[in-house]
C-alpha positions in Angstrom: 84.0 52.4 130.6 80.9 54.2 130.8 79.6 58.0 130.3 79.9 60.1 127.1 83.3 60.4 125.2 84.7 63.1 123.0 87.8 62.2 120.8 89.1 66.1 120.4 91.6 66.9 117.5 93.3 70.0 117.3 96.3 70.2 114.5 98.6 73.0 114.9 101.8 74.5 112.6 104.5 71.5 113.8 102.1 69.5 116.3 98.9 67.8 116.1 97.4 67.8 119.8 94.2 64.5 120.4 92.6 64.0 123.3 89.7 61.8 124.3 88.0 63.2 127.4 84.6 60.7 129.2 82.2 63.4 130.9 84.9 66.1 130.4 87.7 64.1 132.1 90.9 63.3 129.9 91.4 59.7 129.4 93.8 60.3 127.3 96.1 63.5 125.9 98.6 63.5 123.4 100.7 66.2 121.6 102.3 64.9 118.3 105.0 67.3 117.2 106.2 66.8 113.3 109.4 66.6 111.9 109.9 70.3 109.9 111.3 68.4 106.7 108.8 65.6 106.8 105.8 68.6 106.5 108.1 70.0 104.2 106.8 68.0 101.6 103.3 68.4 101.1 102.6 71.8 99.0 99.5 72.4 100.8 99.0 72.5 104.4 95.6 70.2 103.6 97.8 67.6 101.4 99.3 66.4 105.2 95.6 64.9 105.2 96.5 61.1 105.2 99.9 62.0 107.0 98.7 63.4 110.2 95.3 61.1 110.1 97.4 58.3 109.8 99.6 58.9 113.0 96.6 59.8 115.0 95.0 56.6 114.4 98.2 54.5 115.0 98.1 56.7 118.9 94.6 56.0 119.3 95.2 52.2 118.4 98.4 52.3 121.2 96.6 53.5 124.2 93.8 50.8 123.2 91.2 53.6 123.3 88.0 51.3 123.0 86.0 52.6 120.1 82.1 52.5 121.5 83.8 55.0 124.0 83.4 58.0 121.4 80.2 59.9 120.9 81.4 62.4 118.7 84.4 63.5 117.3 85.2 67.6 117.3 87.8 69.4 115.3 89.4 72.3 115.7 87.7 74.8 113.4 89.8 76.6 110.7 89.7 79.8 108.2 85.8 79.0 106.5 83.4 81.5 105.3 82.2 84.2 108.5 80.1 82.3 110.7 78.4 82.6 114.2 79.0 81.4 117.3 78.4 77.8 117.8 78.9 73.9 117.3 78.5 72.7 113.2 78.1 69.6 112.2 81.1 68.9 109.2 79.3 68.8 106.0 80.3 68.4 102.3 80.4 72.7 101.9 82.6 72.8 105.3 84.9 69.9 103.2 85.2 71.8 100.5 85.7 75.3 102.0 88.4 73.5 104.8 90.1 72.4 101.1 90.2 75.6 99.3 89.7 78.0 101.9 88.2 81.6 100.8 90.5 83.6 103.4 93.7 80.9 103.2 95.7 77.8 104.5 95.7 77.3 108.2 96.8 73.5 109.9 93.5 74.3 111.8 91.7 73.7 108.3 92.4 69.8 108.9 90.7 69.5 112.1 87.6 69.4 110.6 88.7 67.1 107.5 90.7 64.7 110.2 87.1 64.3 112.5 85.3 63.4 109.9 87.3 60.8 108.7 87.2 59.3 112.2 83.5 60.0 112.7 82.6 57.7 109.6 85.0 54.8 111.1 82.4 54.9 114.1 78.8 54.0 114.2 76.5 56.7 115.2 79.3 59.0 115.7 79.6 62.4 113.8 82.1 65.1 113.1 82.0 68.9 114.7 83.8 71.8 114.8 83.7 74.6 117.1 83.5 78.3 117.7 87.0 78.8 114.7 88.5 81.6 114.5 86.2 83.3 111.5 83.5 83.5 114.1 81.7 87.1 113.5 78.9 88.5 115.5 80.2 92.2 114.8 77.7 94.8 115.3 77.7 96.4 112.1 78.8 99.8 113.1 81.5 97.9 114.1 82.7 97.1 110.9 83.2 100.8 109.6 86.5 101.4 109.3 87.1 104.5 108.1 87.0 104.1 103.9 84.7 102.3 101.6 87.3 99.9 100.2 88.6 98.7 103.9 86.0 96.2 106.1 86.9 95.3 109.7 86.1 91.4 109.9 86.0 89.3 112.9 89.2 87.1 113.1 89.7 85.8 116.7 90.6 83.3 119.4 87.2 83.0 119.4 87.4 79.0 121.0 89.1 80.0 124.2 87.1 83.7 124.6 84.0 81.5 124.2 84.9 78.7 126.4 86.2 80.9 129.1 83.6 83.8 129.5 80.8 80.3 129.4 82.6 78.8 132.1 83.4 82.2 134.4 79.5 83.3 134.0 78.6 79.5 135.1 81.3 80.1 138.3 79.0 83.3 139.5 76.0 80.8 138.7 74.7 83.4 135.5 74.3 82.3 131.9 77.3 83.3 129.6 73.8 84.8 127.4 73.0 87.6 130.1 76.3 89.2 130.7 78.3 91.6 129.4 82.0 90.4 129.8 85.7 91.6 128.4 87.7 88.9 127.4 91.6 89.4 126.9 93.4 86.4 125.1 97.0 87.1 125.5 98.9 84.4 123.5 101.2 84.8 120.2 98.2 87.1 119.1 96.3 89.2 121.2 92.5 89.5 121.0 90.2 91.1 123.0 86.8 91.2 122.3 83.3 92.9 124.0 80.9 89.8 124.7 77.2 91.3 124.8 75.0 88.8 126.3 76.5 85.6 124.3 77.5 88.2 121.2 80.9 89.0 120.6 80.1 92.8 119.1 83.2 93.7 118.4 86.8 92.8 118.2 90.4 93.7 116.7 91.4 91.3 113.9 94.0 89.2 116.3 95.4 88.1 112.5 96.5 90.6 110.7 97.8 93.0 113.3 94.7 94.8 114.4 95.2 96.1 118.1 97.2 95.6 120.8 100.9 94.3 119.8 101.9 91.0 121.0 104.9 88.4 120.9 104.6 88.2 117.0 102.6 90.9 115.9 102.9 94.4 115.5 98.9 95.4 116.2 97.4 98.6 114.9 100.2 100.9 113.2 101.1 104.3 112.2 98.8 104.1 109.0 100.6 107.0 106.8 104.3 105.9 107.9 102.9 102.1 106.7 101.6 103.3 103.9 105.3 105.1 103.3 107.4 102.2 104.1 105.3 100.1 101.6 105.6 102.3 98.7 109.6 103.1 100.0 111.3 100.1 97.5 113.1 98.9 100.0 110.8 95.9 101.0 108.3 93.3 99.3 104.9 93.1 100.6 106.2 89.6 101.7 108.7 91.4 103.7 105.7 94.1 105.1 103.3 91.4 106.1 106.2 89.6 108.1 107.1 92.8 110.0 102.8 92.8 110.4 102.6 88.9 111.8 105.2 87.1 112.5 108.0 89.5 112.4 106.4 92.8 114.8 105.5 93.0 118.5 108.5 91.4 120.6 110.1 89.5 118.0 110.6 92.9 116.3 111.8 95.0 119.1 113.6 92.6 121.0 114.0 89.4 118.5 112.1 87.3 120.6 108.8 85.9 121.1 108.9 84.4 124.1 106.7 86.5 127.2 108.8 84.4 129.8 112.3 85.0 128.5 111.4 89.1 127.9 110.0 88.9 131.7 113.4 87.2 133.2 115.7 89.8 131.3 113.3 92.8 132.9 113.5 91.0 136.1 117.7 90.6 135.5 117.4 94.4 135.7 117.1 95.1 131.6 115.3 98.2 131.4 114.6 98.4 127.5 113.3 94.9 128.1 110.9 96.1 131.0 110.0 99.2 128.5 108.3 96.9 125.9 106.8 94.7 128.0 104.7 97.6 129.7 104.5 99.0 126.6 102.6 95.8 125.0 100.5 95.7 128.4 99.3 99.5 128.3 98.1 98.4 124.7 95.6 95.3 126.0 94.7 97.8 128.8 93.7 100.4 126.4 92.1 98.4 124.3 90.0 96.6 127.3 89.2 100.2 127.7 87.8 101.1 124.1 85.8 97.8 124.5 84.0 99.1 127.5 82.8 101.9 125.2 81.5 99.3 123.1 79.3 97.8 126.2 78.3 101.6 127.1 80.2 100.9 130.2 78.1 98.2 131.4 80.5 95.4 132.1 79.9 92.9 134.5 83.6 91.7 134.2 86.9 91.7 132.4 88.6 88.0 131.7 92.2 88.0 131.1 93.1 84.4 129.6 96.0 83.1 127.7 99.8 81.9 128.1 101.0 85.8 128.7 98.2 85.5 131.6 101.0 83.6 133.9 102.8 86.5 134.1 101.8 88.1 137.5 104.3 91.7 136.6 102.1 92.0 132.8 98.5 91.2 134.1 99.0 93.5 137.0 99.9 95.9 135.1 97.0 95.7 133.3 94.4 95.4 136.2 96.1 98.6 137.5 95.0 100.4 134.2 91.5 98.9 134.0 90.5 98.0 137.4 87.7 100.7 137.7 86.0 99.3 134.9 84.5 96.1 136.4 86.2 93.3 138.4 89.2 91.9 136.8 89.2 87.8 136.7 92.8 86.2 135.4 92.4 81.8 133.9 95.9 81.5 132.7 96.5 79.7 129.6 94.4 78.4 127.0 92.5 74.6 127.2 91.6 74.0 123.7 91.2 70.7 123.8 88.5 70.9 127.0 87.0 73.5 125.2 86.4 71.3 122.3 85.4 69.0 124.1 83.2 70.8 126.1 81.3 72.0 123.0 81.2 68.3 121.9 79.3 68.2 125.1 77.2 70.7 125.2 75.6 69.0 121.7 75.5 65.3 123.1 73.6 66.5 126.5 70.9 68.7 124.2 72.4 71.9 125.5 73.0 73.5 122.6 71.9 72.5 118.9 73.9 71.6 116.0 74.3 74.8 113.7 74.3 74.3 109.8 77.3 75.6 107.5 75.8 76.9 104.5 
């Protein structure tokens, strides 16, 4: 089997997705979902080290995936220090910061741990991680927020707004480094971020509720009614930062966060259903519109990306709000695992080089 392999290895809340891709093309693609109970067990998400290494390696060794196939081995990037934009090589300060995270625990925290534990099976081979979600290129006016004791920090889908705005500027035959592009990731989060000539300037915290509202969060909120609510005695800030992620957007108003579902009961004729859902897409469109502020206007287009991006009714919706702005391109869904490999890639071909977590 010749040509340059990847093994990509993205772990997730319940799953643990692998993939091993030769010049881009999947070989092989697996999604390992985990019993509830059995995760249940380990007190910390990076305690299901050996668990979930250990199952990869027994699905690696079943589809007989020859082992000088793999050139490199990229993880999933999870909550580290902020960093820029790029491809890093897992080091012993990555190791240690993937372990006791300064922001908190994420499953994406073992992707990096996981590839390097396969990188050191394999001669020659080493371990990366790629454009996580702590990425920050903020300008710094754009991290005023409004009081000294509050910072706006970068927290994004920073893989997939990087992967597609790279490969939509090499579709128009222009580098991702000259353009000026909006990208909206629609997905349990919403993110949508200004890209100024490879930068991402500026961008609402997709984790804490910043923005737009989605399926599981509530985005940007009344800020004196919040600050009531929390100091009301009826709820624990547990119970607050649920209603913020997990417990807001859809799932709050209509106790679901599935996009498909919300769009059949609107199409069954629900009208409360078809309320909300144009409600979550005036927010995206609003926000596309603040971040054309942020480029001064000068947008050469507007990406709308994600699983929510399927839905024809919700991105039309959008388009018809922020059309004017610059053309309006739609890449449903979300290919982490290319993506990853595609950074892998980008490293192996001398296309980009190997950034240094410090």
């Amino acid at each position: 089997m010749e040509g340059i392999g990847i093994l990509a290895i993205n772990p997730g809340s319940t799953s643990t997705k692998i993939g091993v891709f030769v010049n881009l093309n999947p070989i092989f693609l697996k999604n390992i979902n985990h019993d509830p109970e059995e995760l249940a067990q380990f007190e910390k998400i990076t305690d299901q080290f050996d668990y979930r290494k250990n199952i990869i390696a027994a699905q690696l060794n079943d589809a007989e995936i020859p082992e000088d196939v793999v050139k490199a081995v990229v993880g999933r990037g999870g909550l580290l220090r902020p960093i820029e934009s790029g491809v890093y090589e897992v080091n012993e300060r990555m190791k240690q910061d993937l372990r006791n995270s300064p922001i908190g625990e994420h499953a994406s925290n073992l992707g990096g741990l996981i590839a390097d534990a396969f990188a050191q099976q394999l001669t020659g081979v080493k371990a990366y991680i790629a454009n996580p979600v702590v990425v920050d290129e903020l300008d710094e006016i754009a991290r005023y927020s409004g009081h000294p004791l509050f910072k706006r920090i970068s927290i994004f889908h920073a893989l997939n707004q990087k992967a597609v705005a790279r490969s939509h500027a090499k579709s128009v035959m222009r580098r991702y480094e000259e353009m000026n592009i909006i990208v909206a990731h629609l997905g349990g989060g919403v993110t949508v971020g200004a890209h100024c000539q490879g930068r991402v300037i500026d961008v609402n915290n997709g984790l804490d509720g910043e923005g737009p509202f989605s399926p599981e969060r509530s985005g940007t909120l009344p800020v004196g009614d919040l600050v009531r609510t929390c100091f009301s005695g009826k709820y624990s800030q547990k119970e607050v930062m649920k209603m913020i992620k997990g417990g807001g957007g859809l799932v709050g108003y209509l106790g679901t966060n599935n996009a498909y579902d919300v769009e059949l009961k609107m199409m069954e004729g629900d009208k409360e259903y078809e309320k909300i859902f144009e409600a979550m897409s005036y927010q995206v469109a609003k926000e596309i519109g603040a971040m054309s502020a942020v480029l001064m206007g000068d947008v050469d287009a507007i990406l709308i990306t994600g699983g929510i991006a399927h839905s024809k009714w919700f991105v039309n919706k959008v388009i018809e709000r922020v059309h004017k702005i610059a053309p309006v391109h739609v890449y449903p869904g979300e290919d982490e695992m290319k993506a990853l490999a595609m950074n892998g890639m980008r490293v192996l071909t001398g296309e980009t080089e190997v950034k240094v977590y410090l």
